[in-house]
MMTF fields as JSON, N, C-alpha, C and O atoms, coordinates in Angstrom:
{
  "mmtfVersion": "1.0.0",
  "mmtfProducer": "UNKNOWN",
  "numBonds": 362,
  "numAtoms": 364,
  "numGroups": 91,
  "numChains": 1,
  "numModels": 1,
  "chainsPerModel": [1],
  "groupsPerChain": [91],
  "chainIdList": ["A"],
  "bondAtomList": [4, 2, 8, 6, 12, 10, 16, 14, 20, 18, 24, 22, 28, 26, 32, 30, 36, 34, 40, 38, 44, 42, 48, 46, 52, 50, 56, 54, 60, 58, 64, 62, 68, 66, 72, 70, 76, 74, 80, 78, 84, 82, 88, 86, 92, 90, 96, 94, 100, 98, 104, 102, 108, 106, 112, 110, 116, 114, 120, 118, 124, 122, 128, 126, 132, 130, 136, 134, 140, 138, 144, 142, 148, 146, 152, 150, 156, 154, 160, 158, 164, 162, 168, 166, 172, 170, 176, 174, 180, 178, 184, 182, 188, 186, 192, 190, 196, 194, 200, 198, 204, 202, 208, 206, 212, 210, 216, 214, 220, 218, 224, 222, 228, 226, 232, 230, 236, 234, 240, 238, 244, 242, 248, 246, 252, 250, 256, 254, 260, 258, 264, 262, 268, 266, 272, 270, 276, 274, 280, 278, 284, 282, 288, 286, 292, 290, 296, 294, 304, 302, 308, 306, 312, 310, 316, 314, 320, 318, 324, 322, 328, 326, 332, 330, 336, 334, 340, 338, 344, 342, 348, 346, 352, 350, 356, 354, 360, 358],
  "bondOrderList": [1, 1, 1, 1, 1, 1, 1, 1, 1, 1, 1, 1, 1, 1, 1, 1, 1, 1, 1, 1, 1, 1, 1, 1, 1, 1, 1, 1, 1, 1, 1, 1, 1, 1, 1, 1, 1, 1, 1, 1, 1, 1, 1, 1, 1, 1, 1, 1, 1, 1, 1, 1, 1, 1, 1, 1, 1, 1, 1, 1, 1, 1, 1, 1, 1, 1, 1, 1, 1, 1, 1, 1, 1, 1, 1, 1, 1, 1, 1, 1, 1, 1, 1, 1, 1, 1, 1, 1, 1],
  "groupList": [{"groupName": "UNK", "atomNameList": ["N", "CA", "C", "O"], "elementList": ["N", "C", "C", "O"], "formalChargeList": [0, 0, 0, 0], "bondAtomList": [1, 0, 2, 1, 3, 2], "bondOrderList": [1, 1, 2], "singleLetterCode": "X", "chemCompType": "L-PEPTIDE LINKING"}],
  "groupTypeList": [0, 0, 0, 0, 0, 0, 0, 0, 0, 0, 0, 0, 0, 0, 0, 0, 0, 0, 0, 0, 0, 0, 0, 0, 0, 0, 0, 0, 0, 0, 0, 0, 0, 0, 0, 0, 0, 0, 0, 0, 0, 0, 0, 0, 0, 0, 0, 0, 0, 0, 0, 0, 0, 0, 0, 0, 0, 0, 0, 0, 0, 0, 0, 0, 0, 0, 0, 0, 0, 0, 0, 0, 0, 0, 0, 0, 0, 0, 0, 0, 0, 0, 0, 0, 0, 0, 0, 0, 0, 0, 0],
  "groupIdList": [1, 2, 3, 4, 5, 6, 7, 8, 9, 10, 11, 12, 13, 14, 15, 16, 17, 18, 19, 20, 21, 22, 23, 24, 25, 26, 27, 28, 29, 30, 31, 32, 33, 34, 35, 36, 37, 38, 39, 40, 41, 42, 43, 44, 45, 46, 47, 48, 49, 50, 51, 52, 53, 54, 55, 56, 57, 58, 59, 60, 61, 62, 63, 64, 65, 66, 67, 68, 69, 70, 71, 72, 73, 74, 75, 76, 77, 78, 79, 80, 81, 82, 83, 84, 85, 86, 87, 88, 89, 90, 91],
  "secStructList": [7, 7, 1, 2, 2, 2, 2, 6, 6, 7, 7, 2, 2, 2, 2, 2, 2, 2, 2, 2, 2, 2, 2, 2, 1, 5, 7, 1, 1, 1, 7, 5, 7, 7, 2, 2, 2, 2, 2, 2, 2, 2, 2, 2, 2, 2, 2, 6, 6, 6, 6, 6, 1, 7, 4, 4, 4, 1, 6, 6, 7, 7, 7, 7, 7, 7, 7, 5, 7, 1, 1, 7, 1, 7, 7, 7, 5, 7, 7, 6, 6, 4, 4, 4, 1, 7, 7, 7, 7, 7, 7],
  "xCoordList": [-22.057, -21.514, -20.886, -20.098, -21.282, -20.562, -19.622, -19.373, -18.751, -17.75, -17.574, -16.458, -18.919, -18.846, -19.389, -19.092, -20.188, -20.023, -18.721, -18.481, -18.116, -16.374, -15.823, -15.245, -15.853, -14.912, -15.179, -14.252, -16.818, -16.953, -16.552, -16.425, -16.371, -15.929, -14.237, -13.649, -13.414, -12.209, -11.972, -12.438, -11.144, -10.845, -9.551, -9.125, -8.611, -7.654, -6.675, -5.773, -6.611, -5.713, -5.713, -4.757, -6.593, -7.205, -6.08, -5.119, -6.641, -6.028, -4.474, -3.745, -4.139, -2.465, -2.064, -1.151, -2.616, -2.075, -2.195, -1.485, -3.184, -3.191, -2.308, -1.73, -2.248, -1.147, 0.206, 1.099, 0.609, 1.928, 1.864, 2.663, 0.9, 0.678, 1.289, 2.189, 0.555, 0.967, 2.642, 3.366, 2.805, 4.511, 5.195, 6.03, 5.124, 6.024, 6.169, 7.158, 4.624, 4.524, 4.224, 4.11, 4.051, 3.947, 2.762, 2.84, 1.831, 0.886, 1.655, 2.851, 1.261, 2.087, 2.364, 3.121, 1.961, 2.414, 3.957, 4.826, 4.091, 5.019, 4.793, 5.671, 3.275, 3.128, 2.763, 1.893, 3.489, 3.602, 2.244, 1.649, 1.606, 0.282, 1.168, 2.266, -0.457, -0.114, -0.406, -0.595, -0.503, -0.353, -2.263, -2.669, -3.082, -4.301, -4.585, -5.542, -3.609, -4.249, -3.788, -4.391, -2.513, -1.82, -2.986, -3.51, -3.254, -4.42, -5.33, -5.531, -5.967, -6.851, -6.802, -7.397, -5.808, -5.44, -5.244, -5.367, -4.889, -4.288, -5.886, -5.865, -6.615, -7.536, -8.447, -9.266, -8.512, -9.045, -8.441, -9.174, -7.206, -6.205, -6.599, -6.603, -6.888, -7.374, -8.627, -8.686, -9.764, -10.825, -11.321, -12.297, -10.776, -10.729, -9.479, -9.184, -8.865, -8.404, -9.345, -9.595, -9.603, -10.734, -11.922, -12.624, -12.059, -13.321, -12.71, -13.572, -11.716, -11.413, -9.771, -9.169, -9.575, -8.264, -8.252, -8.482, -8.124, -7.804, -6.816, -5.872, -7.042, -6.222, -5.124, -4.465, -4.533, -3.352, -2.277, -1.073, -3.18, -2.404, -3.051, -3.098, -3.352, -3.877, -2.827, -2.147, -3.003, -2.356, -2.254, -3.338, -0.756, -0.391, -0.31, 0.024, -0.9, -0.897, 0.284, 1.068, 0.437, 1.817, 1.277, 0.395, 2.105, 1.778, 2.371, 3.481, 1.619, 1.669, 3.203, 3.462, 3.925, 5.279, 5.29, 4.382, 5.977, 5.627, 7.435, 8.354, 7.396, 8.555, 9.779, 9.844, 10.749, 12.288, 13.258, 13.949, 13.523, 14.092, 15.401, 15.966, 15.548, 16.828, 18.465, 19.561, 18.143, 19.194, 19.198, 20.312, 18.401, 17.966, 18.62, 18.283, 19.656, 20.549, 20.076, 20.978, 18.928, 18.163, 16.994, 16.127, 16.917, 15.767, 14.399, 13.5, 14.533, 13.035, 12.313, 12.836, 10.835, 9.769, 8.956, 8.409, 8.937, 8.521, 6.814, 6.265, 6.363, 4.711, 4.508, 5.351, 3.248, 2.656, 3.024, 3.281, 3.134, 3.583, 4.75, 4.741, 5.874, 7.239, 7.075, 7.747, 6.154, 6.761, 6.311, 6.43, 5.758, 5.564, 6.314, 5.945, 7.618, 8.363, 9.645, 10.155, 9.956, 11.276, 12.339, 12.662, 13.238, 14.334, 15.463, 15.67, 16.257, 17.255, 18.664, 19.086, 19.349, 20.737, 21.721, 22.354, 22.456, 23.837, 24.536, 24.386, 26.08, 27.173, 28.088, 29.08],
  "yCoordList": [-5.006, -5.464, -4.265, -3.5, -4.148, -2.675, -3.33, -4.524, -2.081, -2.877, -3.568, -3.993, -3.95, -4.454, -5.738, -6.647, -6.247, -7.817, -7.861, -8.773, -7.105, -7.439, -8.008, -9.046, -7.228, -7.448, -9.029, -9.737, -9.418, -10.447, -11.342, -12.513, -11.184, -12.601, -12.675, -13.744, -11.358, -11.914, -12.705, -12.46, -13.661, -15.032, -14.575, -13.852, -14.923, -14.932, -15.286, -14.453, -16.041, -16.06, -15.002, -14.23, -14.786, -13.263, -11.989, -11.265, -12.205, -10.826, -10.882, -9.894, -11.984, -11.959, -11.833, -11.055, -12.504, -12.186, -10.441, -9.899, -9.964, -8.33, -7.624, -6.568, -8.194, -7.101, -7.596, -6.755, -8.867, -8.526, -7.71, -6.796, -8.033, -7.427, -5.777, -5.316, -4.927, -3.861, -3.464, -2.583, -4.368, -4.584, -4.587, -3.686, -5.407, -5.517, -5.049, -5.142, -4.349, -3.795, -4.606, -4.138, -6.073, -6.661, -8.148, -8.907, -8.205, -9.736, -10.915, -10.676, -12.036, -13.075, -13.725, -14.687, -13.484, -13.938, -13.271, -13.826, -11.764, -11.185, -9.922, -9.107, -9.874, -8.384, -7.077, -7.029, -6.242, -4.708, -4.222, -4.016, -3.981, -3.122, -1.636, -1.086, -1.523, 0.033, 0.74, 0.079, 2.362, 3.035, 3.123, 3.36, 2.826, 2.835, 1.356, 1.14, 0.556, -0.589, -0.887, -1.625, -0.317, -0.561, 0.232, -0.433, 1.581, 2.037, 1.272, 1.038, 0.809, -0.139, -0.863, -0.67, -1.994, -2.458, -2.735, -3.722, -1.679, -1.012, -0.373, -0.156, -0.372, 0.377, -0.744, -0.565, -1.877, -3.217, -4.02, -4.549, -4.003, -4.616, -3.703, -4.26, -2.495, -1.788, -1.667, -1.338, -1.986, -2.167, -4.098, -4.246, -5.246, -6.134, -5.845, -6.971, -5.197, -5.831, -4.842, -5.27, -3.403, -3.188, -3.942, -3.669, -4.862, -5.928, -7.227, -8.1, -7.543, -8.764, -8.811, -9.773, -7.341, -7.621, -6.575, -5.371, -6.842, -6.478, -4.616, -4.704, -3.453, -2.643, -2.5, -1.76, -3.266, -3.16, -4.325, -4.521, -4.919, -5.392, -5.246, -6.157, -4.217, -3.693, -2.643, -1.702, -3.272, -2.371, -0.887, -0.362, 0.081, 1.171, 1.988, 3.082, 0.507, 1.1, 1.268, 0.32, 2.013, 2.734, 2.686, 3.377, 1.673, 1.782, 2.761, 3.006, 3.798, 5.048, 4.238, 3.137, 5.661, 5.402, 6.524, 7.339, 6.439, 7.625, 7.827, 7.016, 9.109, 9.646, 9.268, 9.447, 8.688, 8.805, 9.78, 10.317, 10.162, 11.672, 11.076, 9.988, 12.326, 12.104, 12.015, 11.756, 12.306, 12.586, 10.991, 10.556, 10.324, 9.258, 8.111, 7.726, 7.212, 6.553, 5.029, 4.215, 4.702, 3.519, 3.689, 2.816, 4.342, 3.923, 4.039, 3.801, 6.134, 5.665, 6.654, 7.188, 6.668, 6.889, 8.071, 8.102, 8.913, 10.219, 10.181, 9.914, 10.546, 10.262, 11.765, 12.543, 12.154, 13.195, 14.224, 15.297, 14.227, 15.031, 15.926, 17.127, 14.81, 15.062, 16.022, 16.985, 15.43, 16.049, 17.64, 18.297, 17.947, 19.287, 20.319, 21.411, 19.446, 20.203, 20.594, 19.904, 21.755, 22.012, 21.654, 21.275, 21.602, 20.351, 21.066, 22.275, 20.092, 20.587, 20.186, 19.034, 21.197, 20.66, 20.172, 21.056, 19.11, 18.591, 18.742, 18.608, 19.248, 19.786, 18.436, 18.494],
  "zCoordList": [-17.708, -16.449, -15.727, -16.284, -14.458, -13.645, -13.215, -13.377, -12.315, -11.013, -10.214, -9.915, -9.5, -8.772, -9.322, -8.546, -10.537, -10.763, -11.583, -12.374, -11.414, -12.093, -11.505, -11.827, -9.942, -8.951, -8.147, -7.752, -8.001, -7.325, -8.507, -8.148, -9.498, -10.682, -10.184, -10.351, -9.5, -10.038, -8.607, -7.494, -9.014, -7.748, -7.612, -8.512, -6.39, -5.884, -6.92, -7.011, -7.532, -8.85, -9.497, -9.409, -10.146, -11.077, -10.131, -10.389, -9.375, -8.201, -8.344, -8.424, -8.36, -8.242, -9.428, -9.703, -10.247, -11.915, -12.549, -13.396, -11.89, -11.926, -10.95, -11.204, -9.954, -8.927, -9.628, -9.52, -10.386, -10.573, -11.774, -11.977, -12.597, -14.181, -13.934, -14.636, -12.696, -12.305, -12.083, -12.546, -11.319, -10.689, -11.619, -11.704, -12.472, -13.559, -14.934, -15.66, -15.264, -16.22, -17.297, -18.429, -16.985, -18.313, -17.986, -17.02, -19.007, -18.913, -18.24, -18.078, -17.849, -17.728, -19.154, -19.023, -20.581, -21.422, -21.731, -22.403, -20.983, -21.371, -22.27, -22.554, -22.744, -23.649, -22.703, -21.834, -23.031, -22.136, -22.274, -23.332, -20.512, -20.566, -21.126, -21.205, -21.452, -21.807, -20.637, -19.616, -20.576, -19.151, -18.548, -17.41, -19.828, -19.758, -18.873, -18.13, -19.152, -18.333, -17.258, -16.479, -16.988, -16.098, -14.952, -14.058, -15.119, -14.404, -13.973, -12.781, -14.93, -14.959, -13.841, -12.78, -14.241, -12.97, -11.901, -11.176, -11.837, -11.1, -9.395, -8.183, -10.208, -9.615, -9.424, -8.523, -10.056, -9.898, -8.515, -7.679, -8.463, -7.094, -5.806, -4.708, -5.882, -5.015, -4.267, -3.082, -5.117, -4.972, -4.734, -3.999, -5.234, -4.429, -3.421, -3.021, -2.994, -1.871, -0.178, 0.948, -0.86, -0.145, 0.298, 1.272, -0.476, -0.194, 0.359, 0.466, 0.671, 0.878, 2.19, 2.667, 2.354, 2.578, 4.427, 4.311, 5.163, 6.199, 5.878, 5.092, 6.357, 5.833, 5.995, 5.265, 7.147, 6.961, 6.208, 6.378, 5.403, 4.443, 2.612, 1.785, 2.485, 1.569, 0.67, 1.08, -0.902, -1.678, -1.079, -0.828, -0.737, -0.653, 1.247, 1.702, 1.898, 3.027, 4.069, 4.132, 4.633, 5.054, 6.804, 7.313, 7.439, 9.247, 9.601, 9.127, 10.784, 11.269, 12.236, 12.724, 12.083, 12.878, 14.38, 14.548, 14.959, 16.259, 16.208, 16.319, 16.018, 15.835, 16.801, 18.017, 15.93, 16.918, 17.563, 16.697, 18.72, 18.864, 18.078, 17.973, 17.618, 16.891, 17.744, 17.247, 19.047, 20.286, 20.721, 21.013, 20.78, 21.98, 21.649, 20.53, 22.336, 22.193, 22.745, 22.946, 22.949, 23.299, 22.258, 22.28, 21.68, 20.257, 20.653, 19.846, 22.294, 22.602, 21.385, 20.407, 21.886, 21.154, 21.666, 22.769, 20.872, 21.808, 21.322, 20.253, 22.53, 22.808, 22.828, 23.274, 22.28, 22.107, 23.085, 22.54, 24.418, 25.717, 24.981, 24.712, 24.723, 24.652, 22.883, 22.513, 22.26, 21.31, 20.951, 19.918, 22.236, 21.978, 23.102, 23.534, 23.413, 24.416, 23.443, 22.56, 23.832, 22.859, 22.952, 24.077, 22.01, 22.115, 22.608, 22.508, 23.215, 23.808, 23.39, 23.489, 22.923, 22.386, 22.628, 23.205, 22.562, 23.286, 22.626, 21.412, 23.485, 22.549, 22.287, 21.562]
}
């Protein structure tokens, strides 16, 4: 059996019982993966959620942020223009 008839066997249950197995370090009976399976795992939750999961809600994904000036007292958002103008200091 390869990866990919692995992956279409595991069902939405399967998937959650491995992403916590990861999280927590331990089976749902309670016996400790080892670091070989935790990998395992680990790399199983990744690969169904690549197949099934929209990316931005996919194991490890991180939404792009657009930098805060660190001066700016209304919480604006500096857009590419600004962020290549040099900063100016207030005493």
């Amino acid at each position: 059996m390869d990866i990919e008839q692995v992956l279409q066997a595991v069902t939405p249950d399967v998937y959650k019982k491995l992403k916590l197995a990861v999280e927590i370090g331990k089976w749902p009976d309670g016996s400790k993966l080892s670091a070989e399976q935790r990998a395992t795992c680990l790399q199983a939750v990744i690969a169904y959620d690549s197949q099934h999961k929209p990316e931005s809600e996919r194991v490890g994904f991180i939404a792009p942020k657009k930098h805060q000036h660190c001066g700016s007292s209304k919480g604006e958002v500096a857009d590419e223009v600004e962020a290549d103008k040099p900063l100016k200091w207030q005493h």
